[in-house]
SERO-4910 file (N, C-alpha, C, O; in steps of 0.05 Angstrom, whole numbers):
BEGIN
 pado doro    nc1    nc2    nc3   cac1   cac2   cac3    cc1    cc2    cc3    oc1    oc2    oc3
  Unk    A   -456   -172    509   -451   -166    481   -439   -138    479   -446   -120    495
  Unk    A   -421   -134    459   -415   -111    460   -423    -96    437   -426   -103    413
  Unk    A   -426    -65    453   -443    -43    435   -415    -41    408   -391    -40    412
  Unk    A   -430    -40    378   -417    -36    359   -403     -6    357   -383      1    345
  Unk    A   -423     10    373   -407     37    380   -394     45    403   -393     70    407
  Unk    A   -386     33    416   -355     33    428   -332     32    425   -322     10    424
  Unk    A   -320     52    422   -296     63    420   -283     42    421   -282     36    397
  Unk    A   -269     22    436   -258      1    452   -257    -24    429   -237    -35    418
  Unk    A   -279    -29    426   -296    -41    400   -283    -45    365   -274    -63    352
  Unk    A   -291    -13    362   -275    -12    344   -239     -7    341   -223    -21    329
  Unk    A   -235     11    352   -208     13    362   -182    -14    361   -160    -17    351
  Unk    A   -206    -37    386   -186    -60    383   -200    -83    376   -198   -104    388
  Unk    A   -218    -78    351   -226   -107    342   -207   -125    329   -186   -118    319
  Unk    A   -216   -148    329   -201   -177    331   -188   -174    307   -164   -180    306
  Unk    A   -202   -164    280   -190   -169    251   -167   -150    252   -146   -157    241
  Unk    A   -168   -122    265   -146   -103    268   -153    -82    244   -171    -86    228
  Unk    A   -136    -59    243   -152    -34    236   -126    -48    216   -134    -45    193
  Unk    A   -104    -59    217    -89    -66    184   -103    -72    160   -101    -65    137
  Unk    A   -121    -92    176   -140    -96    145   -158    -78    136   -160    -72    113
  Unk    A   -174    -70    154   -190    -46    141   -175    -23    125   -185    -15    104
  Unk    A   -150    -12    137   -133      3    119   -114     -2     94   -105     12     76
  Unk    A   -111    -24    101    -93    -29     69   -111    -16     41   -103     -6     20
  Unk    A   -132    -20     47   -133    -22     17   -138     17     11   -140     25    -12
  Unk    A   -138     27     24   -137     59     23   -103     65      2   -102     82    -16
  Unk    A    -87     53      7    -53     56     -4    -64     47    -29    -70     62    -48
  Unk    A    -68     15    -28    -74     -1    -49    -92     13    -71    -80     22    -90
  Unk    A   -106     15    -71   -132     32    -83   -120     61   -104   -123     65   -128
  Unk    A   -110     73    -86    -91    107    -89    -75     94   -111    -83     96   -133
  Unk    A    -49     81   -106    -34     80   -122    -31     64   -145    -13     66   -162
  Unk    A    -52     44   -147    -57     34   -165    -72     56   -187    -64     57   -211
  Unk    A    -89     70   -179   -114     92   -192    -88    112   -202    -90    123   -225
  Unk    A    -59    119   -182    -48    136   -197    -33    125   -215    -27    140   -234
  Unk    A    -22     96   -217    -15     84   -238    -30     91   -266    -17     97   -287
  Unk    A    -53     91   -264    -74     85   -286    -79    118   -293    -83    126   -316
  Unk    A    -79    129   -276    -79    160   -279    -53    171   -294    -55    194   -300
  Unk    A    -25    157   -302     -2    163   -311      5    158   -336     18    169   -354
  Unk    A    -14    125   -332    -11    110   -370    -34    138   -378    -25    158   -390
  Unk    A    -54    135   -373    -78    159   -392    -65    179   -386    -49    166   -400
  Unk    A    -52    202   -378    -41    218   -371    -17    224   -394    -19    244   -408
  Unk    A      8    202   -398     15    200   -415      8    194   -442     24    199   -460
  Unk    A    -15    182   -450    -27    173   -476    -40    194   -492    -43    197   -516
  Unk    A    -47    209   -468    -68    231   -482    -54    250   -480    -62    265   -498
  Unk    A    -37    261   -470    -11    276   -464    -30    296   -452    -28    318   -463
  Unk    A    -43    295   -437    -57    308   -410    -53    315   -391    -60    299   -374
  Unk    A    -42    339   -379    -25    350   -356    -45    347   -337    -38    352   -314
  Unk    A    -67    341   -340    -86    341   -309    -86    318   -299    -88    314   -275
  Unk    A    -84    298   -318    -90    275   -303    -60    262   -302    -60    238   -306
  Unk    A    -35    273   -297    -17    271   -299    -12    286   -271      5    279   -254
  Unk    A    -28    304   -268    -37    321   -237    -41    298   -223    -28    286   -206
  Unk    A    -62    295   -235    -83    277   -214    -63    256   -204    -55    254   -181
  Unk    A    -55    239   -229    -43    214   -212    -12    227   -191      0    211   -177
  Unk    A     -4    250   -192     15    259   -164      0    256   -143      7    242   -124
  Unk    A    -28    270   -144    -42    270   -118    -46    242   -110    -30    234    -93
  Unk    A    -56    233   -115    -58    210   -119    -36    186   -105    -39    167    -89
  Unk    A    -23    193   -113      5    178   -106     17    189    -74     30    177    -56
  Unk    A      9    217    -76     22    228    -49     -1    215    -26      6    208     -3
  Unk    A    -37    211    -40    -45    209    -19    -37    178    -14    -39    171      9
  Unk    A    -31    163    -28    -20    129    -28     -4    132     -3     -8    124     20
  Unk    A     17    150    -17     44    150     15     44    155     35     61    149     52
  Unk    A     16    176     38     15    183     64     -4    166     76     -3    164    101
  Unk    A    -22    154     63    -47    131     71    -17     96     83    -16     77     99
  Unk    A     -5    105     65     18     78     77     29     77    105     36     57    117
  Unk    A     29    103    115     42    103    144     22     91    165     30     77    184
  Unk    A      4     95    162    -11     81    189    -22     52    179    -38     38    192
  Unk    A    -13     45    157    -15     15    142      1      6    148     -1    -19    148
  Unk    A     33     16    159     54     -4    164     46     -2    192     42    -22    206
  Unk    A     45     16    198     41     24    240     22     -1    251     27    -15    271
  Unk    A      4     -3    239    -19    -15    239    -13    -50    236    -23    -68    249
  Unk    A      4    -52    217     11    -79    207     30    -92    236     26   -113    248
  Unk    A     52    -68    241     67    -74    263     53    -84    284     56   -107    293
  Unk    A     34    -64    294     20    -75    328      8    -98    315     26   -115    318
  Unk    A    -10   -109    302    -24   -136    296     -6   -148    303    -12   -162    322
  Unk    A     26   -151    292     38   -176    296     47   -178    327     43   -198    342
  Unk    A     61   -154    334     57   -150    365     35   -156    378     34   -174    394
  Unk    A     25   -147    375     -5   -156    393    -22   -175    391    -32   -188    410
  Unk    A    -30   -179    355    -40   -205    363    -35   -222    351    -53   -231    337
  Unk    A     -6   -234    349     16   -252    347     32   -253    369     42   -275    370
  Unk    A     39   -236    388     38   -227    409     73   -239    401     85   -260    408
  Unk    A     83   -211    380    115   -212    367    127   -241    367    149   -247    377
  Unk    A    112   -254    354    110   -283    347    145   -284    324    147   -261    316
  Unk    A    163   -298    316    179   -296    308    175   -305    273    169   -327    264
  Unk    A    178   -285    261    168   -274    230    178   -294    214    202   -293    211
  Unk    A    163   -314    200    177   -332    177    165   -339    160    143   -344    169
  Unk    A    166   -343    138    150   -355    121    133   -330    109    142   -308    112
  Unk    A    103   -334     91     91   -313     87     82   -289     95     76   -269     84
  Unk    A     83   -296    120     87   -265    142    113   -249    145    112   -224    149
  Unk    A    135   -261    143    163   -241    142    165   -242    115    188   -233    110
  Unk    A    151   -249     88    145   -239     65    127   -221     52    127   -216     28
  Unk    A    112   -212     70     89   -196     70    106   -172     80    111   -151     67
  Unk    A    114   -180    107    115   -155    117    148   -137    100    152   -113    102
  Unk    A    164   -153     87    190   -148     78    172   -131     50    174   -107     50
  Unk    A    158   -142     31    146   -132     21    127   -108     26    130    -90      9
  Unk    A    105   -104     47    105    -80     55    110    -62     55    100    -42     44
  Unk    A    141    -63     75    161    -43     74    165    -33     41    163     -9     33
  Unk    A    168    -52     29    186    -43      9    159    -24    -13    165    -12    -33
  Unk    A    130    -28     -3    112    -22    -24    113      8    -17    111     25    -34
  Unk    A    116     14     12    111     38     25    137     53     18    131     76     13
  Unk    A    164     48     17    181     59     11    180     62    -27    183     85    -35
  Unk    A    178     51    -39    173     53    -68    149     79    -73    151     99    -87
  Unk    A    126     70    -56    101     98    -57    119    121    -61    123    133    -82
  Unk    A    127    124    -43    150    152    -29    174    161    -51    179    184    -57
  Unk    A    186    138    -61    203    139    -84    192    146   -104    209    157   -118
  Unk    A    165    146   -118    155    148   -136    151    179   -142    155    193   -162
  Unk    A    139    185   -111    128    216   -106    150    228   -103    146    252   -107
  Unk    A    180    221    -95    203    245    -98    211    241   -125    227    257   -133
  Unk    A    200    218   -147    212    227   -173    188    247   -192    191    251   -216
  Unk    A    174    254   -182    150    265   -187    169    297   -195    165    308   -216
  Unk    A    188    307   -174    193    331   -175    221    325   -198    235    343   -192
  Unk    A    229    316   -211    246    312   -237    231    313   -258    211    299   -257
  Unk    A    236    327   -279    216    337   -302    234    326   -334    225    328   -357
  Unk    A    261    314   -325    273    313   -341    269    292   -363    277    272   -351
  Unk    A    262    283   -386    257    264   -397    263    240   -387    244    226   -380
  Unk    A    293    230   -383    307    206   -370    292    201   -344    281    179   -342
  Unk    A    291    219   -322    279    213   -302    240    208   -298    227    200   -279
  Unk    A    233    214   -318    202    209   -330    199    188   -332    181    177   -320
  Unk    A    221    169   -352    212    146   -354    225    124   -335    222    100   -339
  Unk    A    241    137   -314    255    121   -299    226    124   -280    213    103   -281
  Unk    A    215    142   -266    189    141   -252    165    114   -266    158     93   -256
  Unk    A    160    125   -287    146    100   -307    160     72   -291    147     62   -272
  Unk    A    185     60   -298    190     35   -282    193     40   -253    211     27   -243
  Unk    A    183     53   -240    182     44   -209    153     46   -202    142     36   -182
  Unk    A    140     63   -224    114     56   -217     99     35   -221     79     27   -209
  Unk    A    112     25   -243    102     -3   -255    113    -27   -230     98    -45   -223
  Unk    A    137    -23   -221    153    -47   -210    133    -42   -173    128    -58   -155
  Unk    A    127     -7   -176    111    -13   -151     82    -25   -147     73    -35   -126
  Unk    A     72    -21   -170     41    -34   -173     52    -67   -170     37    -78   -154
  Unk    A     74    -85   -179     73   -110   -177     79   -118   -152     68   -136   -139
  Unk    A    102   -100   -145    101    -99   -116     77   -101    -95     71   -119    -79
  Unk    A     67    -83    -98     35    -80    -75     24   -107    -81     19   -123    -62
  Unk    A     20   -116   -108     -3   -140   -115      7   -159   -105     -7   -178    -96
  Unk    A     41   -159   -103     48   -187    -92     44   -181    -61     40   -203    -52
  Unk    A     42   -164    -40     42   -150    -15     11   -158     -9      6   -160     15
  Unk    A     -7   -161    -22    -37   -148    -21    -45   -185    -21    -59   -196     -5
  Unk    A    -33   -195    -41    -36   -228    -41    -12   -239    -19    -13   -263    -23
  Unk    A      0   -236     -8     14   -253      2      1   -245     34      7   -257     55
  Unk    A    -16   -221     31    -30   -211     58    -55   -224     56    -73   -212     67
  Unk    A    -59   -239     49    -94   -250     47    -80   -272     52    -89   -279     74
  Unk    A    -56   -295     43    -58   -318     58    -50   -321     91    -56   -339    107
  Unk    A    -34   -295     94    -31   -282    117    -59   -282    131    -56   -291    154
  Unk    A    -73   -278    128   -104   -269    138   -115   -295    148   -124   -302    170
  Unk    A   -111   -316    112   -134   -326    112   -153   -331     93   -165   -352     90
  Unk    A   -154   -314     83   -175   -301     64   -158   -323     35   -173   -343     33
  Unk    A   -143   -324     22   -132   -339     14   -117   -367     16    -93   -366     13
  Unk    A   -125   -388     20   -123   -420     29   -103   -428     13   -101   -420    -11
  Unk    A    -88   -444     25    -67   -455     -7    -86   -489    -14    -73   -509    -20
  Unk    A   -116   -490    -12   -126   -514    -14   -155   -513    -19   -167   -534    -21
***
């Protein structure tokens, strides 16, 4: 049997460190979503703070979510050829992790027009992730089409 505290163990367990990390991105940028509508409603510069932080920690929590997503399919798909809900997951992915990143360079534009152009990518990125986050659970498993 193997010890639960072995390095080895955790490192290369069977479910993969992708799933335990997704939801660190997921979590962040949704919370800075929700931190931007109240932010804007209340016309509150802190929590208008908050959801940048927030968002930056999303993008940077995304890099070892895609790294991570990569080796699983390498390794244990063992670079199996991508079709169907898995080369839709993972196309999506990409695109949730690059949108994070998009969101946080429109962060530094203060100009009205570009305010609310941020507003639709943050919105189009939250639908983004949800469709990424569900199309990763039938990926899993965790989601049955039955």
């Amino acid at each position: 049997m193997e010890s639960p505290f072995d390095p080895r163990t955790v490192l290369f367990a069977k479910h993969a460190q992708h799933v335990v990390l997704v939801h660190f991105p997921i979590g962040l940028c949704l919370t800075s979503v929700i931190f931007e509508v109240l932010g804007k409603w209340r016309s509150n510069e802190k929590l208008i703070s908050a959801s940048y932080y927030n968002q930056l920690a999303a993008a940077i929590a995304s890099i070892p979510v895609v790294i991570t997503g990569i080796l699983a399919w390498r390794f244990q798909l063992e670079g199996a050829h991508l079709k169907g809900n898995l080369l839709l997951h993972l196309i999506f992915g990409w695109l949730s992790s690059l949108l994070m990143w998009s969101v946080l360079l429109l962060y530094r534009n203060t100009d009205s027009r570009w305010v609310r152009f941020r507003y639709a990518v943050q919105f189009v990125t939250a639908i983004v992730i949800s469709v990424t986050g569900h199309l990763g659970g039938f990926v899993s498993g965790v989601n049955s089409a039955g």
